[in-house]
C-alpha positions in Angstrom: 0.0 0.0 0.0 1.3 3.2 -0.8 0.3 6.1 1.6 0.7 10.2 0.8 0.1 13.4 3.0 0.0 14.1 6.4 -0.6 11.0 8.8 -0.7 10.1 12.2 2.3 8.4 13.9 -0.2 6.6 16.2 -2.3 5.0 13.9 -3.5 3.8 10.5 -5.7 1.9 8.6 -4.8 -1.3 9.4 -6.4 -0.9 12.7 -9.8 -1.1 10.7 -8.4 -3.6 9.1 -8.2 -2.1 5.6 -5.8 -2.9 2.9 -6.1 -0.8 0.1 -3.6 0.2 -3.1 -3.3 3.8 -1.9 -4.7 6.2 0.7 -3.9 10.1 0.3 -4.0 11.4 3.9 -5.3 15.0 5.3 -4.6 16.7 1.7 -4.7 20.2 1.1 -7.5 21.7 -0.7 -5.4 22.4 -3.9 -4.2 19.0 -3.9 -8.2 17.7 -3.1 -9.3 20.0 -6.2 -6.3 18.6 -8.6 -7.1 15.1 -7.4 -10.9 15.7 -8.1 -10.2 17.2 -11.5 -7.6 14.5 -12.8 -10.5 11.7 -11.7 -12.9 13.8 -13.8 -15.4 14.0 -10.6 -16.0 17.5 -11.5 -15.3 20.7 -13.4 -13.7 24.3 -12.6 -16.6 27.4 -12.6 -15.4 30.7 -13.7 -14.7 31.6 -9.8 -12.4 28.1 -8.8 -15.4 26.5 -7.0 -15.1 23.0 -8.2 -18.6 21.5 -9.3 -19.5 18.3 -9.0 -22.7 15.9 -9.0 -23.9 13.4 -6.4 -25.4 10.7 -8.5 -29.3 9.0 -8.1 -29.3 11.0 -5.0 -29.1 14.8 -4.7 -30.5 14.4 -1.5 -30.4 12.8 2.0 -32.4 9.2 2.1 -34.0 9.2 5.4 -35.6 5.8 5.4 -32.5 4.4 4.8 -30.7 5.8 7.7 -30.0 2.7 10.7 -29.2 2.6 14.1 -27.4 -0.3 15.3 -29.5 -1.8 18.0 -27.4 -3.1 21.3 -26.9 -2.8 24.6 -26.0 0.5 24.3 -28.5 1.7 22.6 -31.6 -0.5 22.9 -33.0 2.1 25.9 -31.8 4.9 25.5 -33.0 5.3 20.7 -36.2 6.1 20.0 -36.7 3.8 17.8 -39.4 4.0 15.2 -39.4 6.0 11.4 -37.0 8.2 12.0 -34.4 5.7 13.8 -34.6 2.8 12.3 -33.1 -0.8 13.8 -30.1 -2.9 12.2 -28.4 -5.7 13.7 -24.9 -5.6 15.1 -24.8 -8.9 12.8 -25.4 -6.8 9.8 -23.3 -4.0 10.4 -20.6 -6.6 10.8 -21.3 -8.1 7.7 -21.9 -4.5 5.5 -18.3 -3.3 7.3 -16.7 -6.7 5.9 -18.0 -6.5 2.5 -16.8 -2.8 2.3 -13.2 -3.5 3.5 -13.3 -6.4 1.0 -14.7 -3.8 -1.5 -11.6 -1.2 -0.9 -8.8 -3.8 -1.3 -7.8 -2.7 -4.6 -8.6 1.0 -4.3 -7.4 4.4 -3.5 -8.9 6.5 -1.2 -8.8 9.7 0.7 -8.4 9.5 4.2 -9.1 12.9 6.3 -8.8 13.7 10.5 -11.3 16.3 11.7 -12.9 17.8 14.7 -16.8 18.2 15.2 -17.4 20.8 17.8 -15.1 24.3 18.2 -15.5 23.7 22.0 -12.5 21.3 23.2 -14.2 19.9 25.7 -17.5 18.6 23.8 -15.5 17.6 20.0 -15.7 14.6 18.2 -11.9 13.6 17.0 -13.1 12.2 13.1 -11.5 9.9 10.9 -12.9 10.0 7.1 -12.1 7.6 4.2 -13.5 8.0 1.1 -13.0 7.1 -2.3 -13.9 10.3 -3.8 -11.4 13.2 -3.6 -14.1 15.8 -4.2 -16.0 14.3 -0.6 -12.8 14.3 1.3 -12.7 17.8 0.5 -16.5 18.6 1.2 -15.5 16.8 4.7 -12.3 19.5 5.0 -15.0 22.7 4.1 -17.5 21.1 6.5 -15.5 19.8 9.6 -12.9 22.1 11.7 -9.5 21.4 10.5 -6.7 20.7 13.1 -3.5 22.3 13.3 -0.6 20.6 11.3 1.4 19.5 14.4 -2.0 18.4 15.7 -2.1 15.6 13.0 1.0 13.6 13.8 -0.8 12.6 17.3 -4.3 12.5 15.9 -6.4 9.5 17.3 -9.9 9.4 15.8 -12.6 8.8 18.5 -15.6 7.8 15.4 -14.8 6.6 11.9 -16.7 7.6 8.6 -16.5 4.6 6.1 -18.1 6.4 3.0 -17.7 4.2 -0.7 -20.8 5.4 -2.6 -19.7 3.1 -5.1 -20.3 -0.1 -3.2 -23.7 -1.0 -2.6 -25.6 -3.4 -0.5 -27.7 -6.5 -1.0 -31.0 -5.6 0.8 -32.0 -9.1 0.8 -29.0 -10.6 2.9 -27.9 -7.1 4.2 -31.0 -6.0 6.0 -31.1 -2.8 4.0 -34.7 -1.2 2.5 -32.3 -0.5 -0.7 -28.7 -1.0 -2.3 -28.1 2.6 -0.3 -27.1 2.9 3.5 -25.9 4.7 6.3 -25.7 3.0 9.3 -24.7 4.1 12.6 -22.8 2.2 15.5 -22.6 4.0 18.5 -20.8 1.4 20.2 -17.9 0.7 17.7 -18.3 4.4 16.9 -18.2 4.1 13.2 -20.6 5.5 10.0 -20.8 2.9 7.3 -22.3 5.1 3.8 -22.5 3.3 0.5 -24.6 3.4 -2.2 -25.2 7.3 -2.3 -23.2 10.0 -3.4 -25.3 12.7 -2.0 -22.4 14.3 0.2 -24.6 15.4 3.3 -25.0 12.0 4.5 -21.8 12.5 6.0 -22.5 16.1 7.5 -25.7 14.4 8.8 -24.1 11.5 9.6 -22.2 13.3 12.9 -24.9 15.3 13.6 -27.1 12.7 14.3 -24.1 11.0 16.3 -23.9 14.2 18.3 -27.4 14.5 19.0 -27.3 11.3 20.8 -24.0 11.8 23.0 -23.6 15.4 23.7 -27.7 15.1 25.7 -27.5 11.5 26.4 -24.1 11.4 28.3 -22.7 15.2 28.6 -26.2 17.5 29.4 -25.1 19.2 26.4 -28.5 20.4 24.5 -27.3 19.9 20.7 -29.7 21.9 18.2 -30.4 22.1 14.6 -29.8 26.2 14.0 -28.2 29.1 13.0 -26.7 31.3 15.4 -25.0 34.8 15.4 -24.0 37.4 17.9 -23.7 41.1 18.6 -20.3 42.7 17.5 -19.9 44.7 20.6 -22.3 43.4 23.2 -21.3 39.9 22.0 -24.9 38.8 22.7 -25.9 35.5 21.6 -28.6 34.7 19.4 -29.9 31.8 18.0 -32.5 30.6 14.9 -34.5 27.9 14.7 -36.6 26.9 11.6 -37.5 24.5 8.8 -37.2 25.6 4.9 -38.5 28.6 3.5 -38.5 29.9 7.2 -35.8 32.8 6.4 -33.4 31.3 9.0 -30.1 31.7 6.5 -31.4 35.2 5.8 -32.2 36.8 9.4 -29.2 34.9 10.8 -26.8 36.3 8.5 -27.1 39.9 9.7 -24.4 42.2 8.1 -24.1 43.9 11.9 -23.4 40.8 13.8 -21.0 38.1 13.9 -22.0 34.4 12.2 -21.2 31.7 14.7 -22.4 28.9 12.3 -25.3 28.3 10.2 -26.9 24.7 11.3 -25.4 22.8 13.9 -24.8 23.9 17.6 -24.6 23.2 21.2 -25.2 24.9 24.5 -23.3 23.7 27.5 -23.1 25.6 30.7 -21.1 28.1 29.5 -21.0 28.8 26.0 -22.9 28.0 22.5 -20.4 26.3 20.0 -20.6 25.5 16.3 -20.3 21.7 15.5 -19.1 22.6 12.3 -16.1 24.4 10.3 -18.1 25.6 7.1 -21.3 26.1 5.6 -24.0 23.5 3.6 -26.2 26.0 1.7 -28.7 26.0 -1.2 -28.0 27.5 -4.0 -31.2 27.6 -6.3 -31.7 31.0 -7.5 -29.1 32.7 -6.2 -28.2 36.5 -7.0 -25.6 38.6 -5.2 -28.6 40.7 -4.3 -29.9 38.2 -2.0 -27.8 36.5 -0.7 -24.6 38.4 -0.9 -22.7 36.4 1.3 -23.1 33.0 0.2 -22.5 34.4 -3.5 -19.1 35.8 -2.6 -18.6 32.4 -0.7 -18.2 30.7 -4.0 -14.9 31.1 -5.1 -11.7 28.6 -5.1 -12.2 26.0 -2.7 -15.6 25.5 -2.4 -17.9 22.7 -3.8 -21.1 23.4 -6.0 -23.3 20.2 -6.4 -25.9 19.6 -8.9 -25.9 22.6 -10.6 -25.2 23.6 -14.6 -23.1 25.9 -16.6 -24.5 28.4 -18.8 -24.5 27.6 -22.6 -20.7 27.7 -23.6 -19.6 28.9 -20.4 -18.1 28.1 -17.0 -20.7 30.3 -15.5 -22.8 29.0 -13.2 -26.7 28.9 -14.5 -27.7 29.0 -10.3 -31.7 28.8 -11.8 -30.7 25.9 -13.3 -33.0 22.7 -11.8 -32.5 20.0 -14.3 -30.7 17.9 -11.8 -32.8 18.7 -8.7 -34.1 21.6 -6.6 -31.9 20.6 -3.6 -29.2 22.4 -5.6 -26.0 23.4 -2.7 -22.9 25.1 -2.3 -20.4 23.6 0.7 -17.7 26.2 1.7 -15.2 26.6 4.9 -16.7 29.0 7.3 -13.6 31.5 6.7 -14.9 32.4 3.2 -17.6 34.3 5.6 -16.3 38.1 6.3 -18.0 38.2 9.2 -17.5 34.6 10.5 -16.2 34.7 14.4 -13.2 32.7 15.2 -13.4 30.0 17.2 -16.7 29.5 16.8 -18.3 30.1 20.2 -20.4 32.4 21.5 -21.7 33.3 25.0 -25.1 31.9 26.5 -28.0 32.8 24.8 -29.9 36.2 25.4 -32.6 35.6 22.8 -33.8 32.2 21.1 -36.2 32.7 17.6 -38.2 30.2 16.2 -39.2 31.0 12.8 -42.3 29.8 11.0 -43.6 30.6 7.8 -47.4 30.6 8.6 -49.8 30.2 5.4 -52.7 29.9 7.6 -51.9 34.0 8.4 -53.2 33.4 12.3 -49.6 33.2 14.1 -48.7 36.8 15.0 -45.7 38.3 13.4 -44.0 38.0 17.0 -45.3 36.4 20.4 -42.8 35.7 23.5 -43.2 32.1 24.6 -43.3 31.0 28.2 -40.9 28.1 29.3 -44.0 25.6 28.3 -45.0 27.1 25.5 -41.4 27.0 24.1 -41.0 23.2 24.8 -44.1 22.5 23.0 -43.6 24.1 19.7 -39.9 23.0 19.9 -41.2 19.6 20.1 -43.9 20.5 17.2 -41.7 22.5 15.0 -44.3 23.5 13.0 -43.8 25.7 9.7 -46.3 25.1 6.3 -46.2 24.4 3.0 -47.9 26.5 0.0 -49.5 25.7 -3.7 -46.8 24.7 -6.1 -43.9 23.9 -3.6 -44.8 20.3 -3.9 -46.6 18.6 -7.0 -50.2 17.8 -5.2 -50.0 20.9 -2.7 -53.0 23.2 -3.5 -53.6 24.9 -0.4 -52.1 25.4 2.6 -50.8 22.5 4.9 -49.0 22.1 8.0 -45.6 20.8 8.5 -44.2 19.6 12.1 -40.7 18.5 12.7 -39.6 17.3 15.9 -37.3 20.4 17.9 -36.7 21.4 13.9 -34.4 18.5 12.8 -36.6 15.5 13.5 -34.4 13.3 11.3 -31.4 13.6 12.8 -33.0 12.9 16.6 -31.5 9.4 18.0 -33.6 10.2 21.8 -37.2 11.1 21.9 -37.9 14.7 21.6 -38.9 15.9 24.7 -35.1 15.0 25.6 -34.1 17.9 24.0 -37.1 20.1 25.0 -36.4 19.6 28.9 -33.2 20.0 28.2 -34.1 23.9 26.3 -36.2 24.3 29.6 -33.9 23.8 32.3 -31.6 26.3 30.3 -34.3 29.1 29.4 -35.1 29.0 33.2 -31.1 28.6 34.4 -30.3 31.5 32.4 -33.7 33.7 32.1 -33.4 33.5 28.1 -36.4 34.9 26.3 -37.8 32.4 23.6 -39.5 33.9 20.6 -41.8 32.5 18.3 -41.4 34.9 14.9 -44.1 34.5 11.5 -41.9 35.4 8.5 -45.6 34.3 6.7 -49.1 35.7 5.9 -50.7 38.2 7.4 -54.6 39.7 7.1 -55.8 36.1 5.9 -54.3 32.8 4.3 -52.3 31.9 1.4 -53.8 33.6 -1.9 -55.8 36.4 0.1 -53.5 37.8 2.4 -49.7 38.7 1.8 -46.5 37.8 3.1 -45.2 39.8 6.2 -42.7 42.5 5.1 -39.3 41.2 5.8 -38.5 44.6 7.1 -40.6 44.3 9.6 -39.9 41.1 10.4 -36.2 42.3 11.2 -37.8 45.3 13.2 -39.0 42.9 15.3 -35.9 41.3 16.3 -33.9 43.8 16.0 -36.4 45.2 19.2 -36.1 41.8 20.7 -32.1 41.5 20.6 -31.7 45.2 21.6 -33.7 45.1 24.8 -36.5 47.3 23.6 -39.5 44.6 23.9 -38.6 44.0 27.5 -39.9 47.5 28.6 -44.0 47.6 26.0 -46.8 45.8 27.0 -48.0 43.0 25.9 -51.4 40.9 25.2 -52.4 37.2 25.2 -53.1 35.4 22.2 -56.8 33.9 23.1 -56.2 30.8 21.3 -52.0 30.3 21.1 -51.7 31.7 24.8 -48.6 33.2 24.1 -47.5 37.0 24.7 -47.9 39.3 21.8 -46.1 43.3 22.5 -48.5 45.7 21.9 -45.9 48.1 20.5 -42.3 47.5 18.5 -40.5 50.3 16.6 -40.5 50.8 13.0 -43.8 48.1 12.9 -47.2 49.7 12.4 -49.5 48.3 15.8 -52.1 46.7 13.4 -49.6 44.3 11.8 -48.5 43.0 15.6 -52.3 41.7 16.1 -52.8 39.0 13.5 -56.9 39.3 13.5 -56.6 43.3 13.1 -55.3 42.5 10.0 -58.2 40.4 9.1 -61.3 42.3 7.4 -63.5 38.8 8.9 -63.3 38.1 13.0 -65.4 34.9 12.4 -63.0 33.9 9.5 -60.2 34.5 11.2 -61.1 32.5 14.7 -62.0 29.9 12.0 -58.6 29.8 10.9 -56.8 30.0 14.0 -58.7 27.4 16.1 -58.7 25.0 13.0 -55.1 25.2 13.3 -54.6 24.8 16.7 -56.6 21.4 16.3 -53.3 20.4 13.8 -50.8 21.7 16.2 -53.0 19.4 19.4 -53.3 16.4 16.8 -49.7 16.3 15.7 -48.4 16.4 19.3 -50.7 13.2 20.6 -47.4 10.8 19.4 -45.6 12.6 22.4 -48.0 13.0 25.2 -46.9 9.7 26.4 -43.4 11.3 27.8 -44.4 15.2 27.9 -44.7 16.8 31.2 -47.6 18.6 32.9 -45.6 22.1 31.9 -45.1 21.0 27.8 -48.8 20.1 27.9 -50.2 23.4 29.5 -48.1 24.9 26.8 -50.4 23.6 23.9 -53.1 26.1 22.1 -56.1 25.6 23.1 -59.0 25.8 20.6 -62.1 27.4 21.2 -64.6 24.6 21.2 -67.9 27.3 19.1 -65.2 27.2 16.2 -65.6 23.2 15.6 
């Protein structure tokens, strides 16, 4: 076996027992991009971002994601859709197949930390066979110093060979594509995909089940930025479509990370070293920072040239919708380095309302946070989704419900216990309609919508008065700066009360439905956090 680049003096890859013809260790990016290039994985744009395609799959494949079901883990996994079961005798057996696979091949071997806070990181060891992911895993993990490397010990392994794939009838796979976790040999087996993320959400998930589970760490599914003087801490939660990328990148604060975080009892941390975003229809305008993000070292996937060009067509959707763009966090201007921040002042939750009965702004009690962290609600409009006509409800456990190994209300104590420890206000923000639903209302004016938390980070709402929602119970200001009143009262903006309670009791009904699968393990304070629907609106 030959062996290239930077490795560790205390081990290699014969402790997994691989033999392969080559493995290129902890490569720069220029060597990552040549590498890439000369194996014609992808093609130079016009600003040195390499682009590449991930195969069948531009996207995650959540019903083929496993947990390995032991003694480690047979208590503690909420097992069910989302975490599905595999034997330790078929992990075995997928782990021998793909050393066997690898014999004869080169791959790409790279060490990593997930987590900027010492204490709470994961020390990562990466092999793949494609150079262009070994460099998505050096944009997307933090990057240890060079002297670092020599002594590197990896405490969880990534095995990821999209090109080998399993036999679902002997493997115990749904399909020919896996990833399977093993919390107790600490590994990540991923084959059959080429979709890059499964990697990125690979660790996440892995983090989500030890940083609560064994260190009282609460690990999140958010964005998170903070002040550049007051170094105030604030973080956003939200599904797609929310605005989370947009309100968290604020041009006057500091970007901690954009997805993955945990709060410990001193600090919130970044898991990650770079950024995962999506890149359909993309202008400077927009999104000005992710555009100047694309340049030499970054990694566009699924996306097209323009005709006779190496100009990136970003409206371009023949491949998929789920177009992205992968880039180390330092390509941000305003990135903070390391990527910590203080304890949180203000948490948002952002939903994108169709329904146009959540007001622009409420502030949530320590109940009433836990319950729509476990609901995670947001809503899909017409034409987003072929069969979509009008609006419908989306709920995703504590916003990431795919990448939850414990049951939900885990993580929602866990948010409780720390709102309370450190008197953090929770906000619940609608970046949707206002003065009726989809197709007869309109969309809440973004500058209003950063009004509103601008007022919340500052200080300002602390000191107006506020009213209850009659249905939601939460706390809506009665005044904010730079916001008319009338929009801060959803039904004032309504020209039909009876309509309007309609609407809002109707969806409260969804919000009380949806959460029935947890009742089981919520306590007495998540439940009294739940609307409550006015019983003349059935």
């Amino acid at each position: 076996m030959q062996e290239f680049g930077l490795k560790s003096k205390k081990s290699d890859l014969s402790t997994l027992g691989l033999t392969v013809k080559e493995a290129h260790w902890n490569l720069s990016q220029a060597q990552l991009i040549e590498e890439a290039v000369q194996n014609q994985e992808g093609h130079l744009t016009d600003t040195g971002a390499l682009m590449c395609d991930t195969g069948v799959f531009t996207g995650r494949s959540p019903k083929d994601r496993f947990i390995v079901k032991d003694e480690k883990t047979q208590e503690s996994v909420w097992w069910g859709d989302i975490n599905i079961p595999l034997s330790t005798e078929k992990f075995d057996q997928l782990y021998t197949k793909m050393v066997d696979f690898l014999a004869d091949k080169k791959v790409y071997v790279r060490d990593a930390y997930a987590g900027a806070d010492k204490t709470h990181r994961l020390r990562i060891r990466v092999i793949n066979t494609l150079a262009w992911h070994n460099l998505f895993c050096f944009n997307m993990f933090l990057r240890p110093e060079k002297y670092k490397l020599e002594s590197f010990d990896p405490n969880f392994t990534i095995l990821c060979v999209p090109e080998f794939e399993a036999d679902p009838e002997v493997d115990g796979t749904r399909q020919k594509n896996f990833a399977a976790v093993n919390f107790s040999k600490r590994m990540i087996l991923i084959g059959g995909t080429g979709y890059s993320g499964e990697m990125k959400k690979g660790i996440f998930s892995v983090l989500n089940y030890i940083l609560p589970h064994e260190e009282n760490v609460l690990s999140m599914h958010c964005s998170a930025n903070m002040g550049i003087e007051e170094r105030d801490t604030a973080i956003f939660f939200g599904l797609s479509g929310t605005g989370k990328t947009t309100l968290s990148a604020d041009p006057n604060r500091l970007l901690i990370g954009d997805d993955e975080h945990g709060w410990t009892e001193k600090n919130v941390f970044n898991f990650e070293g770079g950024c995962y975003a999506k890149v359909i229809d993309l202008s400077e305008e927009k999104e000005p920072d992710i555009w100047n993000a694309i340049k030499y070292g970054a990694i566009l996937e699924n996306t097209r040239f323009k005709d006779e060009s190496r100009e990136v067509d970003f409206e371009n959707c023949e491949v998929t919708e789920n177009t992205r763009v992968s880039y180390p966090i330092y390509h941000i201007r305003n990135a903070v380095d390391p990527s910590i921040g203080g304890i949180p002042k203000n948490i948002f939750f952002l939903t994108c309302d169709a329904f146009g009965v959540i007001p622009p702004i409420q502030r949530l009690s320590k109940g009433q946070a836990m319950y729509h962290f476990i609901s995670g609600y947001t809503s899909k409009v017409a034409g987003t989704e072929a069969g979509v006509t009008e609006p419908q409800p989306v709920f995703s456990a504590c916003f990431g419900s795919p990448f939850l190994p414990l049951h939900p209300t885990k993580y929602a104590e866990l948010l409780g216990q720390k709102m309370e420890q450190h008197e953090t206000n929770v906000w619940l923000i609608n970046t949707g309609w206002t003065g009726g639903p989809y197709g007869v209302g309109k969309r809440i004016s973004l500058k209003y919508t950063r009004a509103m938390i601008s007022a919340a980070l500052s200080g300002v709402l602390n000191n107006v008065g506020y009213r209850t929602h009659s249905i939601f119970g939460a706390e809506m200001p009665l005044t904010c700066p730079n916001v008319p009143n009338e929009i801060l009262s959803p039904r004032e903006t309504w020209k039909n009360d009876d309509a309007f309670y309609k609407k809002a009791n109707d969806l409260a009904r969804k919000f009380n439905a949806n959460f029935t699968k947890f009742e089981e393990f919520a306590n007495e304070e998540i439940m009294a956090g739940q609307p409550k629907p006015n019983l003349n609106y059935e």
